[in-house]
C-alpha distance (Angstrom), angle and dihedral (degrees) to the residues before:
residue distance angle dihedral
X1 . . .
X2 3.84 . .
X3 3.01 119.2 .
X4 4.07 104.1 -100.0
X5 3.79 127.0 -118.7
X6 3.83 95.0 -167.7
X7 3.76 123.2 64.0
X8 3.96 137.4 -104.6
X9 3.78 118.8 -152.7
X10 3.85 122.0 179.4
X11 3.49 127.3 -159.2
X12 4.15 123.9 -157.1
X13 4.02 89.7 -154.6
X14 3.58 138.1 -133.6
X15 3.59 125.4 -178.1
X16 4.03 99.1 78.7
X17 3.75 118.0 -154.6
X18 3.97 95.1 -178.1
X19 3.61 91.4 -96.0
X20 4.06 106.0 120.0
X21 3.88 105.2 13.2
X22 3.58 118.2 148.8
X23 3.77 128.5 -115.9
X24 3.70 106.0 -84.5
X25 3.78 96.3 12.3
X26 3.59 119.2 121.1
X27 3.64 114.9 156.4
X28 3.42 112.7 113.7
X29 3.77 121.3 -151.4
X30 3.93 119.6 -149.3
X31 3.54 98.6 -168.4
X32 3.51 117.1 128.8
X33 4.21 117.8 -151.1
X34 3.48 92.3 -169.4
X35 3.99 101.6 74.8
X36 3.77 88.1 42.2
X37 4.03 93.4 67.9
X38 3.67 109.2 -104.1
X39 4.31 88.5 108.4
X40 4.03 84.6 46.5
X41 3.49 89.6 52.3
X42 3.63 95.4 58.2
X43 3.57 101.0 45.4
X44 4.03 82.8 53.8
X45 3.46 91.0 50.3
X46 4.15 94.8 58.1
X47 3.71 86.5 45.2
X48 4.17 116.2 -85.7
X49 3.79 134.4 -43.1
X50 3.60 102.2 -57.4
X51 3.98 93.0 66.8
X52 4.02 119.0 116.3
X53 4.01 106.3 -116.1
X54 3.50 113.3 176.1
X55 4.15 115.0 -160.1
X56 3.50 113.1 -142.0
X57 3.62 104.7 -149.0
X58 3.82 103.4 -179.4
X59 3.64 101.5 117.1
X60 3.77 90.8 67.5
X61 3.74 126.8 90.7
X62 3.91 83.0 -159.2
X63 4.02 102.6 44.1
X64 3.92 90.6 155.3
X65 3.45 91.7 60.3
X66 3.51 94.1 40.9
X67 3.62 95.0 46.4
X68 3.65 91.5 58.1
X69 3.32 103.0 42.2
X70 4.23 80.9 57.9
X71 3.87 97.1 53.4
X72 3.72 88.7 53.3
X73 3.47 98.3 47.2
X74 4.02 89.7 45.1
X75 3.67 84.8 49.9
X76 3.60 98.4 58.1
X77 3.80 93.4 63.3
X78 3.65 90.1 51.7
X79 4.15 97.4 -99.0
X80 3.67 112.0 129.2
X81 4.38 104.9 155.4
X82 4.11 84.6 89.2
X83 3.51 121.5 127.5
X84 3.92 135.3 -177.3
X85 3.71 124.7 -124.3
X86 3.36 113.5 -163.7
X87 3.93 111.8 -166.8
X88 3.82 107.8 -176.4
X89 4.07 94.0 172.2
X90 3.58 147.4 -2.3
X91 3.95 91.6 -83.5
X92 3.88 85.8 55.9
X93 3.61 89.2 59.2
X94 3.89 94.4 48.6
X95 4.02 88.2 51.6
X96 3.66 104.3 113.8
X97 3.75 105.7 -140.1
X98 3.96 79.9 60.9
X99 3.71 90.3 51.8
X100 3.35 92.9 51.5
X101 3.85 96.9 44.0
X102 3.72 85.8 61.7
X103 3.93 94.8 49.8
X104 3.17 93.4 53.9
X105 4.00 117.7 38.8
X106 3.92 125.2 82.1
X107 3.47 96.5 -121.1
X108 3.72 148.0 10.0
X109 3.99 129.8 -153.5
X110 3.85 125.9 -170.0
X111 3.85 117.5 -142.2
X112 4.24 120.2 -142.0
X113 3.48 126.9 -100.3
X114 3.96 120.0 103.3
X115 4.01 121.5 -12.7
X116 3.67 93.8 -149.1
X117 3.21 87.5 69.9
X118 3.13 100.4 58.5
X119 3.89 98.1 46.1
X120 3.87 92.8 45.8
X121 3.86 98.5 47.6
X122 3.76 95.2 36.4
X123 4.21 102.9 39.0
X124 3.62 110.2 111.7
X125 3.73 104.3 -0.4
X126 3.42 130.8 125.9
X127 4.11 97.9 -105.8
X128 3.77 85.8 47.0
X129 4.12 85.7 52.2
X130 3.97 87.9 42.0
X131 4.03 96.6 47.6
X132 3.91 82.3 56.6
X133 3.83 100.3 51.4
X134 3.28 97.6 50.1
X135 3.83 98.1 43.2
X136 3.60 84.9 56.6
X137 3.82 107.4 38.1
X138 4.01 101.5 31.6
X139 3.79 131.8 75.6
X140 3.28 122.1 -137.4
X141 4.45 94.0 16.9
X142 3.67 107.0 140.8
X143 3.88 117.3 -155.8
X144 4.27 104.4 177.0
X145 4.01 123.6 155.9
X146 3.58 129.9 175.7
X147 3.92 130.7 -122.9
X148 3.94 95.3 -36.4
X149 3.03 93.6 18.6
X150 3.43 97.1 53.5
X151 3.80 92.9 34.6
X152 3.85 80.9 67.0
X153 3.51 99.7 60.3
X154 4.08 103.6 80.3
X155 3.39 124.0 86.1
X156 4.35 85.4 -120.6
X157 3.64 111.6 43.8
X158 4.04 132.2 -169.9
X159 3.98 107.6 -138.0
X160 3.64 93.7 170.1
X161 3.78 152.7 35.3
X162 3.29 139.1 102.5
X163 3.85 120.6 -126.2
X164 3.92 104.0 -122.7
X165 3.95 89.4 53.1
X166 3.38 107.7 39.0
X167 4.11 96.6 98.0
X168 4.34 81.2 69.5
X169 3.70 118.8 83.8
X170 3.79 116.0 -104.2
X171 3.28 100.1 22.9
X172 4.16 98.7 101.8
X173 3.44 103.7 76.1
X174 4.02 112.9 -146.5
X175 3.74 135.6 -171.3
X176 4.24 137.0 150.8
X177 3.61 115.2 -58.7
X178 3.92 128.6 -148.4
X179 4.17 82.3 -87.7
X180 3.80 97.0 -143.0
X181 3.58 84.6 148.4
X182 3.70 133.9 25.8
X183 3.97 138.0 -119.9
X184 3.51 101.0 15.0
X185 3.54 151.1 98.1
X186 3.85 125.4 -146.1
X187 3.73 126.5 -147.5
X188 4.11 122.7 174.3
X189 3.60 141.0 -164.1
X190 4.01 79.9 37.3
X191 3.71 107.0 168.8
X192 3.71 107.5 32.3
X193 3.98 93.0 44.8
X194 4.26 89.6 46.0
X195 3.70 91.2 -126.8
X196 3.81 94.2 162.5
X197 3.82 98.6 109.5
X198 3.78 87.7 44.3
X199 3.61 104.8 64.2
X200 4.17 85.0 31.1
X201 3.75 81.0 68.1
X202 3.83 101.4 39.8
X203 4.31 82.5 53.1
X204 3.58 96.7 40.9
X205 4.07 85.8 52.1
X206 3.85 90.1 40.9
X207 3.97 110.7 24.8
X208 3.68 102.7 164.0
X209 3.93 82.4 64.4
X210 4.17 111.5 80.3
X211 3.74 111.5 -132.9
X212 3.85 111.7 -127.5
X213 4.45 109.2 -165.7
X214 3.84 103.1 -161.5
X215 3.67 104.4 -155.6
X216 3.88 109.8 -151.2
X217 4.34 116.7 -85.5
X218 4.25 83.6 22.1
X219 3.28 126.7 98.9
X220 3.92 137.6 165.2
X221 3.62 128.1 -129.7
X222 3.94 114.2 -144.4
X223 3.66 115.8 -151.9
X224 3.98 125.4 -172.8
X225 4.16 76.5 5.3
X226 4.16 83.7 -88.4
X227 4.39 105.6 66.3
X228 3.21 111.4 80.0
X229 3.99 123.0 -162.9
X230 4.08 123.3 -179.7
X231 3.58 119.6 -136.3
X232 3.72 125.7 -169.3
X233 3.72 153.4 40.0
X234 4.16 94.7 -67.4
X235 3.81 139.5 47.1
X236 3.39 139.8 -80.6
X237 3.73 113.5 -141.4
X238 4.17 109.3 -155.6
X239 3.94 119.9 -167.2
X240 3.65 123.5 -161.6
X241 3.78 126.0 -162.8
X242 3.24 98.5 178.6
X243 4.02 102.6 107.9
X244 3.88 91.0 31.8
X245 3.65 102.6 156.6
X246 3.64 94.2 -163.7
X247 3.57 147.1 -12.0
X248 3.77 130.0 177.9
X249 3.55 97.5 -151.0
X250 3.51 99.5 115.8
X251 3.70 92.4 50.8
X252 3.74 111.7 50.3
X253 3.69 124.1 70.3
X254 3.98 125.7 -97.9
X255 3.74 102.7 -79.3
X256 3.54 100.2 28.9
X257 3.72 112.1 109.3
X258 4.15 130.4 -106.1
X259 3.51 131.3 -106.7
X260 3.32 120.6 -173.5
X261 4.12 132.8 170.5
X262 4.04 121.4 -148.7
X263 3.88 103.7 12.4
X264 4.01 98.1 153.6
X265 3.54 129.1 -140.3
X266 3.85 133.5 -147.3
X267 3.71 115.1 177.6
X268 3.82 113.4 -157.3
X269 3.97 139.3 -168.1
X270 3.59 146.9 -179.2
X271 4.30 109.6 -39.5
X272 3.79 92.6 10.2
X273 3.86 120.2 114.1
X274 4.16 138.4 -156.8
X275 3.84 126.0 -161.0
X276 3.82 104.3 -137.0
X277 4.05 92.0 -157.4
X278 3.55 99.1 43.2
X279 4.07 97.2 37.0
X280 3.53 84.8 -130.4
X281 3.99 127.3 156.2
X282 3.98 111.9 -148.1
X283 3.85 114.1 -171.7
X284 3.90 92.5 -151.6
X285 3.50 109.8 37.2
X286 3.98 122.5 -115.1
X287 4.10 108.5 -96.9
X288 3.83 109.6 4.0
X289 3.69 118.7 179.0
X290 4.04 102.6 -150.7
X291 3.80 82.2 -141.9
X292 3.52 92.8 60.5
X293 3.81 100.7 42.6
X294 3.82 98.5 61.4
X295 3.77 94.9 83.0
X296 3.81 97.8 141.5
């Protein structure tokens, strides 16, 4: 893949609307990213408030809601040119006035919900071949989703697996992602949902693809699709399978659970960076504008 001119930023969620909770989970978290600056630092990113970002609310099997709850927040920080695509099906993404909505905006966000949705109405089409372009040929395009949506983003994606049985083998579910940027694998709401063992296994399965743990109001902004900045009030949890010394996931049987021997950990917050090719923890991250950075 080239290496991109336009900008990635991932989001690990917070405000839940009931739209991608796991079986058996029922804690609810209130929080709301979008006063604590990650939304502000998007709309800085594609240039100030009077920049077209369309929300792509697909993943969501309640995009009204969704799409309201977006305007307001947008409005709040002063950026009212948003609008809200809502892409049901594959025949909503070949409609041409939502074609051309992507072409032409300065950035695009993807709500939460479900991630196979995303990959399975999206794959192949012509908005899915545009959103790539122009993340790789044009400065200053900003392409950010949030828990699905950024979930979606890798080129390997977990669709599946539930918390409490993620340490046994099979039970992490993984398919091809949207592959907006390469060698890694994107899990969200990453502390409060204990997905630790999840995207251990997802690694350990795939360990030339860097595990990046969104922990909820955090997020990561991926420039030159390689340096890596956190944004946010949480943590970003990254694990590295490159030196794993062994792993007997490819000789127990589905349901038995994983060992595996020198998986490293980096555990990153707000200001600190990561270079994804190089495996390499930065304490200041590569490039910060100090305009940019106060987000709080």
């Amino acid at each position: 893949m080239e290496k991109p001119q336009g900008k990635l930023i991932s989001i690990g969620g917070a405000e839940d609307k009931g739209t991608d909770l796991e079986q058996g989970f029922v804690q609810r978290n209130r929080l709301n990213f979008f006063e604590l600056g990650i939304l502000r630092r998007i709309v800085n990113e594609v240039g100030g408030t009077d920049k077209r970002i369309e929300v792509i609310t697909t993943a969501s099997s309640i995009p009204a809601e969704v799409g309201e709850n977006y305007l307001f927040a947008f409005g709040k920080i002063g950026c009212n040119n948003i609008g809200i695509i809502d892409i049901r099906n594959r025949q909503d993404a070949a409609n041409p006035e939502n074609i051309e909505r992507i072409r032409s905006c300065d950035g695009v966000m993807f709500s939460g919900g479900d991630q196979l949705r995303l990959t399975s109405i999206f794959g192949g089409t012509e908005i899915y071949q545009i959103l790539h372009d122009r993340l790789t040929n044009e400065k200053g395009f900003v392409l950010a989703g949030t828990s699905a949506g950024a979930m979606a983003m890798s080129n390997t994606m977990i669709y599946q697996g539930k918390s409490d049985l993620a340490h046994l083998k099979g039970e992490v579910k993984i398919t091809t992602g949207l592959a907006f940027v390469a060698n890694v694998i994107i899990d969200s709401h990453f502390d409060k949902r204990g997905r630790f063992n999840r995207l251990a296994q997802a690694v350990a399965s795939n360990p030339q693809c860097t595990g990046i743990g969104l922990g909820e109001d955090t997020g990561v902004v991926i420039t030159n699709g390689n340096e890596l900045e956190v944004v946010g009030s949480g943590a970003v949890v990254i694990v590295d399978g490159k030196d794993i010394q062994h792993s007997n996931i490819t000789d127990i049987s589905e349901g038995s659970p994983i060992s595996i021997e020198g998986l490293k950990v980096n555990i990153l917050v707000n200001g600190n960076g990561y270079l994804l090719k190089e495996r390499k923890f930065l304490e200041t991250a590569l490039k910060q504008s100090p305009e940019l950075l106060n987000i709080n």
